[in-house]
C-alpha positions in Angstrom: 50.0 42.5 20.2 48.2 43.6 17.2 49.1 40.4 15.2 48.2 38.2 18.1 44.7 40.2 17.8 44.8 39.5 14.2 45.4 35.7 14.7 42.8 35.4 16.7 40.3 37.0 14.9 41.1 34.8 11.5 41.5 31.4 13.3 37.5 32.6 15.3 36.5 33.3 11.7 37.8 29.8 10.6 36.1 28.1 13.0 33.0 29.5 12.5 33.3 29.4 8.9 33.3 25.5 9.1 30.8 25.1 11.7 28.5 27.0 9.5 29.1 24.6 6.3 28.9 21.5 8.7 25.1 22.9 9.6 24.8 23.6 6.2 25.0 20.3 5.3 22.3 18.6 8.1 19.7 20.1 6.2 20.6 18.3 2.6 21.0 14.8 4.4 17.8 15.1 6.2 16.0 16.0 3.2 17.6 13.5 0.9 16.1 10.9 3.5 13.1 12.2 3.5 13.1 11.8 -0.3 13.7 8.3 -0.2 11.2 5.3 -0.6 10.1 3.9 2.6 9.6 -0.3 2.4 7.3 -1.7 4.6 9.5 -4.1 6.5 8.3 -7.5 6.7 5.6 -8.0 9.7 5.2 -4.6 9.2 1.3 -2.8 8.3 0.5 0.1 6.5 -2.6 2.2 5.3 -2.7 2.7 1.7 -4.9 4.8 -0.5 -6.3 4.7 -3.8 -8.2 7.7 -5.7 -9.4 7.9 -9.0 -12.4 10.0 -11.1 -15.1 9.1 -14.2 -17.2 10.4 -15.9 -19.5 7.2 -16.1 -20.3 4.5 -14.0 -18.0 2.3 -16.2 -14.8 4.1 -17.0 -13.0 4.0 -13.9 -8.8 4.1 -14.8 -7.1 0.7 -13.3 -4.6 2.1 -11.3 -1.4 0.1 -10.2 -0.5 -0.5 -6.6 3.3 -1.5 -5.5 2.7 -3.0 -2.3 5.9 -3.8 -1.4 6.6 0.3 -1.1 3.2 1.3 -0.5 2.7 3.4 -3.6 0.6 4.1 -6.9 3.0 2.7 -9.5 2.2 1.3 -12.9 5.9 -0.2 -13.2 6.6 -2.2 -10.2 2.7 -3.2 -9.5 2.5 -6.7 -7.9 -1.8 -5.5 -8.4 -4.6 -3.2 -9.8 -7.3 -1.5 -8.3 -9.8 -1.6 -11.1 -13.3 -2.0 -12.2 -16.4 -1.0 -9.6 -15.5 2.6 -8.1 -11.3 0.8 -8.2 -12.9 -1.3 -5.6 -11.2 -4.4 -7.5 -7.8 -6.0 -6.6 -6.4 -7.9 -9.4 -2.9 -9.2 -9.5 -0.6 -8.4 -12.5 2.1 -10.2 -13.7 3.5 -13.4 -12.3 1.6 -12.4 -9.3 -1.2 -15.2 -7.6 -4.3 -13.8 -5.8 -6.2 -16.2 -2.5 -8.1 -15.0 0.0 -8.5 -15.9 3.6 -11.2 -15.7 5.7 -10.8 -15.4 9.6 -13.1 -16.6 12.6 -12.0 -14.0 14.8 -8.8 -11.5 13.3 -10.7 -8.5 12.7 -7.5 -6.5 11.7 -5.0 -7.5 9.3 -1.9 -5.9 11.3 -2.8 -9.3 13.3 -2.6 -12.1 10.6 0.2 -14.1 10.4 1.8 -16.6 8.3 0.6 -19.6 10.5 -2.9 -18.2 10.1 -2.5 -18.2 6.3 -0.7 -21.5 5.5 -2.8 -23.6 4.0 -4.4 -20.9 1.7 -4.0 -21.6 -2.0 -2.8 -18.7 -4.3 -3.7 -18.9 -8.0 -7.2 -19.8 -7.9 -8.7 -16.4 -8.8 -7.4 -13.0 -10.5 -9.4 -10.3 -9.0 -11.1 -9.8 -6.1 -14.4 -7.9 -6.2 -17.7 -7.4 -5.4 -19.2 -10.5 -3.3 -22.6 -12.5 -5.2 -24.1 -14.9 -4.1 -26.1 -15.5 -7.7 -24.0 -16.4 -10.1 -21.7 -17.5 -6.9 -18.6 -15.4 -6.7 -16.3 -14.4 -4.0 -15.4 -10.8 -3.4 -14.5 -8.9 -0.6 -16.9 -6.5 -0.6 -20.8 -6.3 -0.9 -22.9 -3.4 -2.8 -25.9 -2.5 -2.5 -27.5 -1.5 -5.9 -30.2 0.6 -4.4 -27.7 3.2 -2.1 -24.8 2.7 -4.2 -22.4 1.7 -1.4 -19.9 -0.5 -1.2 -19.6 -2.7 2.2 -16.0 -4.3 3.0 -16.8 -8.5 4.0 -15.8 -8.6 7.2 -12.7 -10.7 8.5 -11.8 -11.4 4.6 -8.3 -10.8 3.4 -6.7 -10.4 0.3 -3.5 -12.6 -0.3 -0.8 -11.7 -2.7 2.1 -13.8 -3.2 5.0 -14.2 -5.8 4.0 -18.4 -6.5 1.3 -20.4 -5.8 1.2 -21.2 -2.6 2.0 -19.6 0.5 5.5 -21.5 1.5 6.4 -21.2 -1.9 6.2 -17.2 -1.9 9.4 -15.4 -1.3 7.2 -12.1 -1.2 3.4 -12.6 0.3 1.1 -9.6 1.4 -2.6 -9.1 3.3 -4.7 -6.6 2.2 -7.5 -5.9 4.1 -10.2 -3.2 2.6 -11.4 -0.9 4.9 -14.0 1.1 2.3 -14.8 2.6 -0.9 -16.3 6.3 -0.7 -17.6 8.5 -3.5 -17.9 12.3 -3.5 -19.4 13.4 -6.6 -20.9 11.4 -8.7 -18.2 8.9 -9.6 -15.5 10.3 -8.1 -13.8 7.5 -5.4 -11.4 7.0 -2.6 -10.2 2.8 -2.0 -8.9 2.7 1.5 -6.9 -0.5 2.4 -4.0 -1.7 5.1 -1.1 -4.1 3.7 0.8 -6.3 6.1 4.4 -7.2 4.2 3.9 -11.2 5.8 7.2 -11.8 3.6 
């Protein structure tokens, strides 16, 4: 009787033993996935964010933007946010910069390729602050006086991999949504990316 006892009391500890490890283990895969770079899937939108500090009104770092993954990256950048407060996009690379400029899409989650076809990529390198003397097209006005910085409404950034939007294996909207300061040159670039390909 006492070894039956004995059995059963090793072979409740065994069982218990390996549920234990198995619950172990959960935790480790979870957090390993959680680790992991998320890609925004193609049709997919996300908000992305861009910080950066000065000391003068004409310092401000470039930094790199992968777009693909939605991250700060100065190695797999398909653009910079640069110049005015980072306000700038500016492609890098191989990369070709349009624009597109809707009649009624006020959010770029709702832009789609048939909206953007006959946009040309290649024709500018950055997009910035919007003059109208000397003539240049940005995608956001400032007002010297206040020192803010006002996203043009319904204008989208494009970004593809050629020049031209069926040619693009990879092709991405970016819509600003503003440029804040805290500080005196201290700024925060907020933007949404739609992955159109």
């Amino acid at each position: 009787m006492k070894f039956l006892k004995l059995t059963f009391a090793i072979a409740t500890l065994a069982i218990l033993g390996t549920a234990c490890k198995k619950d172990a283990a959960q935790p480790d895969n979870k957090l390993a996935l959680q680790n992991t770079q998320a890609v925004i899937p193609v049709g997919g939108t996300q908000a992305g964010v861009v910080t950066n500090s000065s000391t003068s009104p004409t310092s401000w770092t470039a930094v790199g933007y992968d777009l693909l993954n939605n991250s700060p990256s100065s190695t797999t950048n398909q653009v910079n946010f640069d110049n005015n407060f980072d306000g700038n996009i500016t492609v890098v690379g191989t990369y070709q910069l349009g624009y597109y400029d809707s009649a009624t899409i006020t959010d770029v989650a709702n832009i789609t390729l048939t909206d953007v076809a006959s946009v040309t990529l290649g024709g500018i390198s950055t997009l910035g602050i919007n003059n109208s003397v000397p003539a240049v097209t940005g995608w956001y006005d400032y007002d010297r006086t206040f020192r803010t910085i006002t996203p043009v409404a319904k204008r989208y950034a494009l970004v593809g991999n050629n020049t031209s939007v069926s040619s693009s294996t990879q092709l991405y909207a970016v819509q600003l949504d503003g440029v804040t300061t805290s500080g005196t040159y201290n700024t925060t670039v907020n933007f949404h990316i739609k992955r159109l390909k």
